[in-house]
C-alpha positions in Angstrom: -22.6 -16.5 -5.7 -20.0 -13.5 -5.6 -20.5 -12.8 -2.2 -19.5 -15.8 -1.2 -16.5 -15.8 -3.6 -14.8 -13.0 -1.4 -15.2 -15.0 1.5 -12.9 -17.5 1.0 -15.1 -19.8 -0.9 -14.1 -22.1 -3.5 -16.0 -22.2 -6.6 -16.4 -25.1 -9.3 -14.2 -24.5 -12.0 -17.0 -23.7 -14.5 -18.1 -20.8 -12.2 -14.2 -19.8 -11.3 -13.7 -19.5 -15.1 -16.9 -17.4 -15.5 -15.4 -15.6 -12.6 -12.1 -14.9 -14.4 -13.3 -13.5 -17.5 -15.7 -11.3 -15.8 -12.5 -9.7 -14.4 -10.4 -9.5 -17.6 -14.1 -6.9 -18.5 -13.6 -5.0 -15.5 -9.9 -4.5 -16.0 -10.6 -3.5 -19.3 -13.5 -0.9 -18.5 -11.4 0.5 -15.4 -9.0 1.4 -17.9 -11.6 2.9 -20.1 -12.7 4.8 -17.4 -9.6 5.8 -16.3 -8.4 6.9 -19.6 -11.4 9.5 -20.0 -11.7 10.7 -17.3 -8.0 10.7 -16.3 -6.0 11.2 -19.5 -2.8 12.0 -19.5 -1.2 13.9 -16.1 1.1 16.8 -17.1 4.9 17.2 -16.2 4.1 18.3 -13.1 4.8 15.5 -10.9 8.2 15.0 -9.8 11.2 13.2 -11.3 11.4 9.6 -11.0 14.6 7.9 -9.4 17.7 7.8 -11.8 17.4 4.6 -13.5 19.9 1.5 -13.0 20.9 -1.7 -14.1 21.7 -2.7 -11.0 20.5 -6.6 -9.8 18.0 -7.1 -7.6 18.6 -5.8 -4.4 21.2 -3.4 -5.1 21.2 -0.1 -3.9 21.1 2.7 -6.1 22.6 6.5 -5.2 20.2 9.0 -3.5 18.8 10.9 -6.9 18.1 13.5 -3.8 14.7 14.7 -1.5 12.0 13.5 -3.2 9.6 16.5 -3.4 6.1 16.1 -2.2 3.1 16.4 -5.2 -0.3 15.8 -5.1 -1.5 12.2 -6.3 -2.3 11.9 -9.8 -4.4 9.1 -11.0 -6.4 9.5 -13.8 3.7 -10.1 -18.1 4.2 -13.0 -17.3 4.5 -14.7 -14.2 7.6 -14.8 -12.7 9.6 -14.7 -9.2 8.4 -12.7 -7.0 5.3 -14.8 -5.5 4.8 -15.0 -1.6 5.9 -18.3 0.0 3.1 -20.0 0.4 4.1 -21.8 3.8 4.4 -18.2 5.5 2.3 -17.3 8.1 1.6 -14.7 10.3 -2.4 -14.5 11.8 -4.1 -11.4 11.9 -4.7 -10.0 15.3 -1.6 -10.7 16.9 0.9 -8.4 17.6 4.9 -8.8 16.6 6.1 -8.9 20.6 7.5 -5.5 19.9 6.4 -2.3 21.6 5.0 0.3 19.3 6.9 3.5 19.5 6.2 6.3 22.0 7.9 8.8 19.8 8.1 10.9 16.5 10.8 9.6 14.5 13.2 12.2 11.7 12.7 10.5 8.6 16.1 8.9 6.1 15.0 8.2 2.4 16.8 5.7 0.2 16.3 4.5 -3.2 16.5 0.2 -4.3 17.5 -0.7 -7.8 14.8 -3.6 -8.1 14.0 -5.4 -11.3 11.5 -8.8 -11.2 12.6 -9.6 -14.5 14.1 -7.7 -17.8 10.7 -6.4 -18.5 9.9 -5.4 -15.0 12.2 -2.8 -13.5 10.7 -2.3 -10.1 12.5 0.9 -8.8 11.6 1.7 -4.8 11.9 4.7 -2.7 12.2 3.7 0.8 11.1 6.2 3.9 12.1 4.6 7.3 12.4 6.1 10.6 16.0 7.7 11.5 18.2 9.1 13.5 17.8 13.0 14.0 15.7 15.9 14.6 11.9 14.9 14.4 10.2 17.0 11.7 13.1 18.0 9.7 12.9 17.4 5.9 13.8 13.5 5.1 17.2 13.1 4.5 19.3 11.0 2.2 20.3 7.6 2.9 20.7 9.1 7.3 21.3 6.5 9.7 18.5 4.2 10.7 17.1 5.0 13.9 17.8 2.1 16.8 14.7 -0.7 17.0 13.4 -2.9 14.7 11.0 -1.6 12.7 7.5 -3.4 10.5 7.3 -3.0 6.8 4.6 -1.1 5.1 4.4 -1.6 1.1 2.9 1.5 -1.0 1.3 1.1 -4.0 0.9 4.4 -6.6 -1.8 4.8 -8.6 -2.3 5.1 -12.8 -0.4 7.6 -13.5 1.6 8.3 -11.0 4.7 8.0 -9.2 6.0 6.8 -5.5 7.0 10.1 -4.8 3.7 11.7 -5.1 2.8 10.2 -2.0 5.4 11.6 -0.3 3.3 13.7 2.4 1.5 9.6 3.5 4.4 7.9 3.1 6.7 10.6 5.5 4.0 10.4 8.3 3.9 6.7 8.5 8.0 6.6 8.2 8.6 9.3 11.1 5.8 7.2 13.4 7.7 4.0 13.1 7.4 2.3 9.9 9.6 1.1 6.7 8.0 2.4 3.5 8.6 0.6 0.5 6.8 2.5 -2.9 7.8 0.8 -6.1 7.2 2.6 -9.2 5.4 -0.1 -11.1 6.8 -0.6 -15.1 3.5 0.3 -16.6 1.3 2.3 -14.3 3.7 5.0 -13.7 3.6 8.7 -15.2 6.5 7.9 -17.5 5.4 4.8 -19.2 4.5 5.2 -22.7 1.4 3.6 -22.4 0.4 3.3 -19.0 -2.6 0.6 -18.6 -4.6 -0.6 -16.2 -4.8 -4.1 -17.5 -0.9 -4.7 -16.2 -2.3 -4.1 -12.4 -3.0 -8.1 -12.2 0.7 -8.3 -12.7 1.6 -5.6 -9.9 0.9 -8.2 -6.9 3.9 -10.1 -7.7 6.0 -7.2 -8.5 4.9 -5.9 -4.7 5.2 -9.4 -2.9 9.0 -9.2 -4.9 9.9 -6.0 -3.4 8.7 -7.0 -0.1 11.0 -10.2 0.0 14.1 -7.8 -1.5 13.3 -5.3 1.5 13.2 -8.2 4.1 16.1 -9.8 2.6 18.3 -6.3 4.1 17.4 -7.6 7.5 20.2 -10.3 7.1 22.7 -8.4 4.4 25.7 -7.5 6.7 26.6 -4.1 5.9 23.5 -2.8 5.1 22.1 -0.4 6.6 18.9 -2.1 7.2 20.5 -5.2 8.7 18.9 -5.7 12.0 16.4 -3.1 11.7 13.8 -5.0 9.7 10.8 -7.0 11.5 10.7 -9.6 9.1 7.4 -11.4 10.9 4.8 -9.3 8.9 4.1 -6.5 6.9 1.1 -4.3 5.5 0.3 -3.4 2.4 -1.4 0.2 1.2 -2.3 1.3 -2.0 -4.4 4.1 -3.6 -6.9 3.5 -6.8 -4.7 1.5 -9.4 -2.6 0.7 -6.2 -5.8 0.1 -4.5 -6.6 -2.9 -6.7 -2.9 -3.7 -6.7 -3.7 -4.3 -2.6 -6.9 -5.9 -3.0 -4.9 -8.6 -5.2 -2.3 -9.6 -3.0 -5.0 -10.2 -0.5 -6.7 -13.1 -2.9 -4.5 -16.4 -4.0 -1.3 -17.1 -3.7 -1.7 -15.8 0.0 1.1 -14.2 1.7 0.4 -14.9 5.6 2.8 -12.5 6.8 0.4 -10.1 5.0 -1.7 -9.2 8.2 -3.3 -5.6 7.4 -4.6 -3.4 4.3 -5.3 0.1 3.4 -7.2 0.1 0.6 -8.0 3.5 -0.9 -10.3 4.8 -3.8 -9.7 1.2 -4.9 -12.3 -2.1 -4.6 -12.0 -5.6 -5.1 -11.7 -7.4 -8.2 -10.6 -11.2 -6.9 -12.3 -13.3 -4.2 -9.9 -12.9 -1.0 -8.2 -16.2 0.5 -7.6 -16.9 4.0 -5.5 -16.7 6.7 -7.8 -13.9 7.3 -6.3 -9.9 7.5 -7.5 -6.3 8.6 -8.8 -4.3 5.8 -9.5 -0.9 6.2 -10.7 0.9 3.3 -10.8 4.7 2.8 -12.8 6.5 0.3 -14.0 9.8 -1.2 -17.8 10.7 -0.7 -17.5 12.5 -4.2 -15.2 10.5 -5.9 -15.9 10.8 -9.5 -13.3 7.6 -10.8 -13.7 5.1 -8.5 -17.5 6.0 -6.7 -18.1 5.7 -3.1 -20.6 3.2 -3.4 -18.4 1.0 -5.2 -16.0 0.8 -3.1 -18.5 0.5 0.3 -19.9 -2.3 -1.9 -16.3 -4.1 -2.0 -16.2 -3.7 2.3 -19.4 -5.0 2.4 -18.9 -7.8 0.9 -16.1 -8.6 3.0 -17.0 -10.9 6.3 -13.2 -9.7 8.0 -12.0 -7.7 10.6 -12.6 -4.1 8.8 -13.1 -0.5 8.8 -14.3 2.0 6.4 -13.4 6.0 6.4 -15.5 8.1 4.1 -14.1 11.8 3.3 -16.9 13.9 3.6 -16.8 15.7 0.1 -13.9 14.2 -0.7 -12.9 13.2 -4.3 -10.4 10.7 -5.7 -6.8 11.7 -4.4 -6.9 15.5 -2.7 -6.6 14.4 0.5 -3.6 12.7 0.1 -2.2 16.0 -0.1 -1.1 17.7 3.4 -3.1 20.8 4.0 -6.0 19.6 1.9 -9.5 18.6 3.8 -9.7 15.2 5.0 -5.4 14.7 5.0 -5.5 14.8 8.5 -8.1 12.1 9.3 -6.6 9.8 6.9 -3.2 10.3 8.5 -4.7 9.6 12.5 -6.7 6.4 11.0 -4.2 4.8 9.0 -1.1 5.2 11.4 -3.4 4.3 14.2 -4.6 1.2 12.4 -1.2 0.4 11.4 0.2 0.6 14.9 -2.5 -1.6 16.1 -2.4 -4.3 13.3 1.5 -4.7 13.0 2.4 -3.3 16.7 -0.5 -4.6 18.8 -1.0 -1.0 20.0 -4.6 -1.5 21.9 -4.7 2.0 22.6 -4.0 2.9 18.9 -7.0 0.5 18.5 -9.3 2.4 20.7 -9.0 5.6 19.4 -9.3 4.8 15.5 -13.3 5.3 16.2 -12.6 9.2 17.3 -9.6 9.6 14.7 -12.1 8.9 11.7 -15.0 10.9 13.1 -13.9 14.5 13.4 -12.2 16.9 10.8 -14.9 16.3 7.5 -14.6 12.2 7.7 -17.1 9.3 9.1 -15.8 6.5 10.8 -17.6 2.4 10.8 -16.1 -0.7 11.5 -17.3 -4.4 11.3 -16.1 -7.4 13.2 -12.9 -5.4 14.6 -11.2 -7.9 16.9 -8.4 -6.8 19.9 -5.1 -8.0 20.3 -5.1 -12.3 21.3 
């Protein structure tokens, strides 16, 4: 009965409630877990963005560089839901070429809030104008082209910029990053929880409509630099689930591709279908392996799976650890084939996630058309 749930079947309502209240226990034993064996991170992590109370959408000064830390991890409905009418089928490219270059990288920060209780605070890493493989630089000038979204989820407790090494690869090879720092799974919230994550897929489908709505703001510096016709979502362990979430009901189409990592699925999955790749620790001791090979199996679309040899929950999210490099060549080159229609990005995601301390499978991958 479950497995069919996460293909896209609809369940009587007796079983759908059943269904429900088996994932209210989950949340509440993730959070368990993640409280013991997690606990409270220290003051390591860096300073989040100077807070605002500026409206949606309004731009917020540069607080400055983020600096680049290792991953830590340990309500009501409101606007902020994908339109429902959107579409955008996995598979097909944008009609844009995918960039033959490395990109410098401009960082900006948005002054987002869903609703009073939800400020939504995002640092954005987009490709720019410059010297590629310089530091990223404050609010620089956006670099000529038109450019697919990529939304980053942080994990529990953590913070956008902690993901700084990821998120700076995937801007300077041609993508918009957009990390909001979620109002109660983030390092400074006073009780952060894992039973707020069901509420974090609206708060990511609201950023991703405040990001696209730049494209057509005259005078910003986005405006005509946005491709608006799809996006990605990415997410590690709290912000793993966070992705698996926006890929069940209400349904984005325009949501083509995930990256789940250290994460799993806690809702059945709706349909149009997307490319899921999911990326995991062999050692993970939060979130185990099996678990989350359990959630791809389960899964009948196009996917992919990278295991980190040895890896454990988050270290090789860091630059320099074992497995980073992998996980950068597999995601970008998944990216670029899921939002660009790279086919020769495609082709070599076998070899990227095979070499370097990782192993490689895929299921049901299907080309461009």
């Amino acid at each position: 009965m479950f497995r069919n749930h996460f293909r896209g079947h609809r369940p009587p309502a007796v079983l759908l409630g059943a269904v429900l209240l088996g994932v209210m226990v989950f949340v509440v034993a993730v959070t368990v877990v993640f409280i013991n064996r997690e606990g409270a991170r220290s003051g390591s992590e860096p300073p989040p963005p100077a807070a605002s109370g500026a409206q949606p959408g309004s731009v917020s000064p540069s607080p400055g560089r983020p600096s680049a830390q290792p991953p830590g991890e340990s309500s009501e409905p409101s606007p902020g839901a994908p339109d429902p009418s959107a579409s955008g089928p996995s598979g097909s490219s944008s009609g844009r070429s995918a960039p033959s270059r490395t990109f410098a990288v401009g960082v900006r920060h948005l002054a987002l809030q869903r609703t009073v209780v939800r400020p939504l605070p995002t640092t954005v890493w987009y490709p720019a104008s410059g010297t590629a493989g310089s530091a990223p630089e404050p609010d620089a000038r956006v670099a000529g082209g038109r450019f697919p979204l990529v939304l980053l989820s942080h994990g529990m407790p953590s913070l956008p910029e902690t993901y700084t090494d990821v998120a700076v690869r995937l801007a300077a090879a041609g993508f918009v990053v957009a990390a909001p720092r979620y109002p109660n799974t983030n390092l400074y919230s006073a009780s952060p929880t894992m039973a707020d994550v069901p509420n974090q897929p609206a708060d990511a489908f609201y950023v991703v409509e405040s990001v696209f709505g730049l494209e057509t703001t005259h005078g910003d510096p986005f405006s005509g630099h946005l491709d608006t016709s799809r996006y990605a979502a990415v997410g590690h362990s709290a912000g793993g689930f966070t992705t698996s979430w926006m890929l069940a009901s209400p349904r984005d189409g325009r949501l083509v591709a995930a990256v789940i990592i250290a994460g799993g699925t806690v809702a059945p999955y709706r349909e149009p279908a997307a490319e899921v790749l999911f990326i995991h620790g062999e050692a993970d001791r939060t979130i185990s392996h099996s678990d989350g090979h359990a959630s791809y199996d389960l899964l009948s679309w196009s996917k992919a799976f990278l295991t980190v040899i040895g890896g454990d929950h988050k270290g090789y999210l860091t630059a320099g650890r074992p497995g980073f490099d992998p996980v950068i060549r597999t995601t970008r080159d998944f990216l670029r084939a899921t939002l660009y229609g790279d086919d020769a990005a495609r082709r070599r995601l076998p070899a990227d996630g095979s070499a370097d301390g990782a192993r490689f499978e895929q299921r049901l991958w299907r080309g461009r058309g």
